[in-house]
C-alpha positions in Angstrom: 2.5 -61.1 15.4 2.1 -60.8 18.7 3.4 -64.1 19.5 6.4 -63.4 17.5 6.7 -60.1 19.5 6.6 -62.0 23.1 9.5 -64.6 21.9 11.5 -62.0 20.3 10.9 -59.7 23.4 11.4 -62.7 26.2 13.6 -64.6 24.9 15.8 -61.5 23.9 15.7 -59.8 26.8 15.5 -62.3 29.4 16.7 -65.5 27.7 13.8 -66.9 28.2 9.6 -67.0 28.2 7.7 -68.3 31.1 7.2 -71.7 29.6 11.0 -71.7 29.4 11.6 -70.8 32.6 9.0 -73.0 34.1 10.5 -76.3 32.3 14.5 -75.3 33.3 15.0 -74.5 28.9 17.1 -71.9 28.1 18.0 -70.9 24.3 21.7 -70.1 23.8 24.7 -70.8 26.1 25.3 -67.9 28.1 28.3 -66.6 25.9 25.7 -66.8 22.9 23.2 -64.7 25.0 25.7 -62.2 25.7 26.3 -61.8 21.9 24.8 -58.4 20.0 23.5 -60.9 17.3 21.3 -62.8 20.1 17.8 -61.3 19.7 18.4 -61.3 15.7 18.9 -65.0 15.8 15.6 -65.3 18.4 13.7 -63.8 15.6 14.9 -65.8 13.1 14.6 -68.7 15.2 11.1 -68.3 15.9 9.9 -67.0 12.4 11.1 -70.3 11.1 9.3 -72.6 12.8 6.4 -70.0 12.9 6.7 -70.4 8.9 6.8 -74.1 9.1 3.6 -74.4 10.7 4.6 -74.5 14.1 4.5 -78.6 14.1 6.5 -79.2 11.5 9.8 -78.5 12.8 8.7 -79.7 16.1 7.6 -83.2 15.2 10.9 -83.8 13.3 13.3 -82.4 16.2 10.9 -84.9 17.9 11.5 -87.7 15.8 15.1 -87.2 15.2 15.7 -86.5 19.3 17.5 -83.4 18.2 16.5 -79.8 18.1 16.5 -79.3 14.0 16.2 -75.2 14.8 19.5 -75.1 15.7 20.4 -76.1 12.1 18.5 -73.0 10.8 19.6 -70.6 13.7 22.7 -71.4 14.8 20.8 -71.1 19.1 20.5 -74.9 20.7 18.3 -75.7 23.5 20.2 -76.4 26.3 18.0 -77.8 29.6 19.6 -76.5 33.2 21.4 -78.8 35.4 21.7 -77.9 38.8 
């Protein structure tokens, strides 16, 4: 639970956790981050692949070379280009 509190609490607030931040990832464009239903889709986001196992969903975005959460959430991974 307290995982689940620190995305939902980061990534909601912030757009981001450390990790994140540290790696250039952001979660949402910034229109999507702007949205009310932002730190709802965070949550979601998060429980699933918290439900999953935490690899499951991981290893097959990583097999696929897309980010399959986005399918469940609707919020994409988008790495920072400067």
């Amino acid at each position: 639970m307290v995982i689940l509190f620190y995305f939902m609490i980061a990534r909601g607030m912030y757009g981001c956790t450390l990790g994140d931040w540290a790696f250039d990832v952001q979660l949402g464009s910034e229109t999507e981050r702007n949205h009310i239903m932002y730190p709802f889709q965070v949550l979601f986001r998060t429980f699933v692949i918290m439900i999953t196992g935490i690899i499951l969903i991981p290893v097959v975005s990583l097999g696929f070379g897309k980010d399959m959460a986005y399918y469940f959430s609707g919020l994409k991974l988008y790495s920072r280009q400067y």
